[in-house]
KOLGUKOL-239255 format. One line per 8 residues: number of its first residue (from 1); for each residue x, z, y of C-alpha. Coordinates in steps of 0.25 Angstrom, whole numbers. Layout:
BEGIN
NUM = X Z Y; ... $
REM end
This chain:
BEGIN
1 = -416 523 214; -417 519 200; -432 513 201; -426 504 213; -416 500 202; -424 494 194; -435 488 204; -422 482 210 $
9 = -416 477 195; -431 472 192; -431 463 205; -418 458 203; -421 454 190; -435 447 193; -427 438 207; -415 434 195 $
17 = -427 429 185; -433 423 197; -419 417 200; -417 411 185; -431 406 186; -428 400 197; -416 391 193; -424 388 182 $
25 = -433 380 188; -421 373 195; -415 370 184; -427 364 178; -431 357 190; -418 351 191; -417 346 174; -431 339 177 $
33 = -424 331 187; -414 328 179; -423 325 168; -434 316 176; -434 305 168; -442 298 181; -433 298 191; -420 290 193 $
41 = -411 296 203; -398 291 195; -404 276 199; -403 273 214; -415 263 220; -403 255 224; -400 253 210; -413 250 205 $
49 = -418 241 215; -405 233 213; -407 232 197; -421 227 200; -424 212 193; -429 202 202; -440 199 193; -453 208 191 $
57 = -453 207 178; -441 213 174; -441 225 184; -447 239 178; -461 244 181; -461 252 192; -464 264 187; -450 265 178 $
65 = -443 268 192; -446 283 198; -456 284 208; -446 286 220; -442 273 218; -454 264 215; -459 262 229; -446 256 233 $
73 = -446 249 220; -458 243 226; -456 241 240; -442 232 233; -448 223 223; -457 217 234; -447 216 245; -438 211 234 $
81 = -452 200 230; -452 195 246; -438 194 247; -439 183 234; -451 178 241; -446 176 253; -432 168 247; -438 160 237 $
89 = -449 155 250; -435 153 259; -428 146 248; -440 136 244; -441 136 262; -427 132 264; -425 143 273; -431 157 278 $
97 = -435 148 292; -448 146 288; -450 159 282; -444 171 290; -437 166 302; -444 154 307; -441 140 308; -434 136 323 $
105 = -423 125 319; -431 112 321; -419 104 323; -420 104 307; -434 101 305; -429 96 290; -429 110 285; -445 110 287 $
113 = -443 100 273; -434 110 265; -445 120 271; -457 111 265; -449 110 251; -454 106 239; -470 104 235; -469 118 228 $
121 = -462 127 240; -466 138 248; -471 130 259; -479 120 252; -486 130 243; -489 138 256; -494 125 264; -502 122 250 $
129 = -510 137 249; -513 136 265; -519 122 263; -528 127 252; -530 138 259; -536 131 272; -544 122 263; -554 132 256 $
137 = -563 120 251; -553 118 240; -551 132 238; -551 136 221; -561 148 225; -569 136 233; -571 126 222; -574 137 212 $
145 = -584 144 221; -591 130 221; -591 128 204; -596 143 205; -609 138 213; -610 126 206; -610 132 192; -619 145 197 $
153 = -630 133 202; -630 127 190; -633 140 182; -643 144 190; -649 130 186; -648 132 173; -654 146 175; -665 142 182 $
161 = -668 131 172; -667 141 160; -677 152 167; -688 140 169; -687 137 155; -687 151 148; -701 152 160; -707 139 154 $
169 = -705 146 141; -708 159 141; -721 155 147; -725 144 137; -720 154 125; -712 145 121; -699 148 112; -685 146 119 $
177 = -677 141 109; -677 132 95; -672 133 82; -661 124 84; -654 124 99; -643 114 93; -640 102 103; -645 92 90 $
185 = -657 99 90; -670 93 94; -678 104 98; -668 115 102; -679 123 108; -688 124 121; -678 130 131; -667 119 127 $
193 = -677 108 126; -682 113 141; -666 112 146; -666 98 141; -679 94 146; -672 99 160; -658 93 159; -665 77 154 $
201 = -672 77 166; -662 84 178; -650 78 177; -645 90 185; -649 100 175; -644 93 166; -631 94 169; -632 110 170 $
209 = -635 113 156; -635 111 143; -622 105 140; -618 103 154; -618 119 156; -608 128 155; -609 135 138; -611 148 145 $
217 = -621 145 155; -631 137 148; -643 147 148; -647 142 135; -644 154 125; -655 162 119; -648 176 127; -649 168 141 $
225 = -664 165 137; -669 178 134; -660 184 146; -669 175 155; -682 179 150; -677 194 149; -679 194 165; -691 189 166 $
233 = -695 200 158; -688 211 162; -693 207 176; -708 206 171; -707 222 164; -700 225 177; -714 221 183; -722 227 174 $
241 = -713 241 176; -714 241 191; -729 238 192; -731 251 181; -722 258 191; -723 274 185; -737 273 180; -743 278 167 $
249 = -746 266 159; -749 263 144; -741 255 131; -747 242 122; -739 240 109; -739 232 98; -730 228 87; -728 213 84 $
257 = -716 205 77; -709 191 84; -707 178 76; -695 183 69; -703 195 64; -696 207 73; -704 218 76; -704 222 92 $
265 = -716 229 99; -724 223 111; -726 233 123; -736 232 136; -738 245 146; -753 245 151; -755 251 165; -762 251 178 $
273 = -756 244 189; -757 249 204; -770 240 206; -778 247 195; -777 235 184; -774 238 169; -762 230 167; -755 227 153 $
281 = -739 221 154; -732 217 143; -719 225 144; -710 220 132; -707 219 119; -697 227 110; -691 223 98; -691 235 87 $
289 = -685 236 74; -696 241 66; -710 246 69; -709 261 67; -712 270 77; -699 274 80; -695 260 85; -707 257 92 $
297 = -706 270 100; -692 268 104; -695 253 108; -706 259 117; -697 266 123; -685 258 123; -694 248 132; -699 261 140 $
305 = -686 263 144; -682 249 147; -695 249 158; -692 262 163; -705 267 157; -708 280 152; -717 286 139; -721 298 150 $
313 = -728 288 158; -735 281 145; -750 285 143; -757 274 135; -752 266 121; -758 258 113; -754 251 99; -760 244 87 $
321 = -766 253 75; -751 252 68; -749 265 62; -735 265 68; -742 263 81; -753 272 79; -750 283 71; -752 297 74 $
329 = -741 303 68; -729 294 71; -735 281 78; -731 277 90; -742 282 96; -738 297 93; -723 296 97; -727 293 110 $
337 = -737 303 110; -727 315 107; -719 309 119; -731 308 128; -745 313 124; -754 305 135; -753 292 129; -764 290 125 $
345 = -763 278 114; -775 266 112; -775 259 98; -775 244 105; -789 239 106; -787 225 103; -781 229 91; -794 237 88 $
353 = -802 225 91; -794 216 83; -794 227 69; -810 228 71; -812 214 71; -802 212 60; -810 221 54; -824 216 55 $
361 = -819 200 53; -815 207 38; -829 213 36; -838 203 43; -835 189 39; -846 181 51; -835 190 60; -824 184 55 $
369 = -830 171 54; -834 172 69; -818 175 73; -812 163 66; -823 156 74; -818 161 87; -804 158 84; -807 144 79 $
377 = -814 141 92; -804 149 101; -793 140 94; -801 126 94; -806 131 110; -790 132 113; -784 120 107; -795 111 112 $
385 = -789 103 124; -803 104 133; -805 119 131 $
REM end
């Protein structure tokens, strides 16, 4: 009996902790509802939609009222924006006849006038967009579709005219521009001097360019020049990439330096073509900082990755006798080697020729005597004008 004493004391005292835990909670749920800063149950929507300003602008964002409320905030601001609509239409009308009821007193055909109102009112604006609206010829979006093709034809002149020019050039190796591009200038360079030629004898051309052309699109500055004549030549090693296709091929390069004495590097792949001919493509040039080999080998592969090509497929190159080209250690020639050991490398054989002769010319005088011979006549030969 006493066993079922306690067991009894113990469950009664675990259903009272359960009770007090209970009224707990309640208690705390009912202080967060008093303490909910969010919600305003001491305000009545009534109240609030009766304090609200007319003007927008001086109402409060929605989201300062609870979330009960703001869909009937909503749904009462734009009756409340019809509702002004609508009055300020009737008042400028004259009467609600012609807006909501219908007109049906035609004994009073005056009030049509009053209806008609002022230049400004609802009915004339009204009769002044549906006009506008019938005639699509005079239509903003119309006359501005119409500038547009007129301003793209005369870019595409312009265009045109620009590409034939830098052609001519490219082909005569002629240089595009002058020393002095000023308008006071009398030579302001071969591409200029081209457009003007153009624009004295086509009157329509004329009035495109140069002066007559807008001051962004006058196709005249040194970065739209070497824009145009980058496509060409992105289109031409394109070629060259697709006829190689994934065949093995071989690598020509040489070290030189441009009028302004920068050093860049000259590079041409030789392959065999799907015919069976031995073909030898230019395939650019890269501009290096120095000549070490460092640079020149990341310049190789800089242009190997521009192409798509790879070293793996590499099995032929060939260079000058330069000892950064050559060497055995730390040439070029032995970089790539390290990477892929079946390229087999060719010291170029016109060079060859050209140090054998250089040095026989040195040691035999009736050779070098017989050289200057052939250039003078190769030279007399090529300027003569029956040749």
């Amino acid at each position: 009996m006493g066993y079922n004493v306690c067991n009894m004391d113990k469950f009664l005292k675990r259903k009272l902790a359960i009770d007090q835990s209970s009224s707990s909670v309640q208690e705390n749920k009912a202080n967060d509802k008093e303490n909910d800063p969010l919600k305003e149950s001491h305000v009545e929507l009534e109240a609030i939609l009766k304090d609200l300003p007319c003007d927008p602008a001086l109402q409060l964002k929605i989201n300062h009222y609870h979330p009960n409320y703001r869909m009937q905030f909503e749904d009462f601001t734009c009756k409340r924006v019809v509702a002004n609509l609508k009055t300020a239409i009737i008042s400028q009308a004259g009467s609600n006849a012609f807006v909501s009821e219908g007109f049906c007193n035609w004994k009073k055909s005056e009030r049509f006038q009053i209806h008609v109102g002022q230049p400004n009112s609802a009915h004339n604006q009204a009769r002044r967009s549906c006009v506008e609206l019938m005639n699509q010829k005079q239509h903003i979006k119309v006359a501005l579709s119409k500038q547009s093709d007129q301003v793209r034809i005369e870019y595409r002149t312009r265009l045109a005219a620009s590409i034939v020019f830098i052609r001519f050039l490219l082909r005569q190796g002629l240089a595009f521009r002058g020393h002095d591009e000023t308008e006071d200038s009398k030579n302001q360079g071969n591409f200029l001097r081209l457009l003007h030629f153009l624009a004295q004898r086509n009157e329509h051309f004329k009035s495109i360019v140069l002066k007559n052309a807008p001051g962004n699109l006058k196709l005249i500055a040194l970065v739209i020049q070497k824009d145009i004549v980058n496509v060409p030549t992105n289109e031409t090693a394109k070629a060259i990439i697709s006829d190689l296709g994934d065949d093995i091929f071989s690598v020509l390069i040489d070290e030189s330096r441009d009028v302004s004495i920068k050093e860049q590097i000259t590079i041409a792949i030789r392959y065999v073509d799907k015919k069976g001919h031995v073909l030898e493509q230019f395939l650019g040039i890269v501009n290096v900082s120095d000549t070490t080999v460092v640079s020149l080998k990341m310049a190789l592969e800089s242009l190997f990755c521009k192409h798509g090509l790879s070293l793996s497929r590499l099995r032929g190159q060939g260079y000058d006798g330069a000892s950064n080209m050559q060497g055995e250690f730390n040439g070029l020639k032995s970089l790539i080697l390290r990477e892929n050991e079946y390229v087999y490398y060719v010291h170029y054989f016109a060079h060859q020729l050209q140090l054998t002769l250089v040095a026989i010319a040195k040691n035999h005088i009736s050779v070098a005597s017989l050289f200057n011979l052939v250039t003078n006549l190769t030279n007399v030969g090529g300027g003569s004008c029956k040749r």
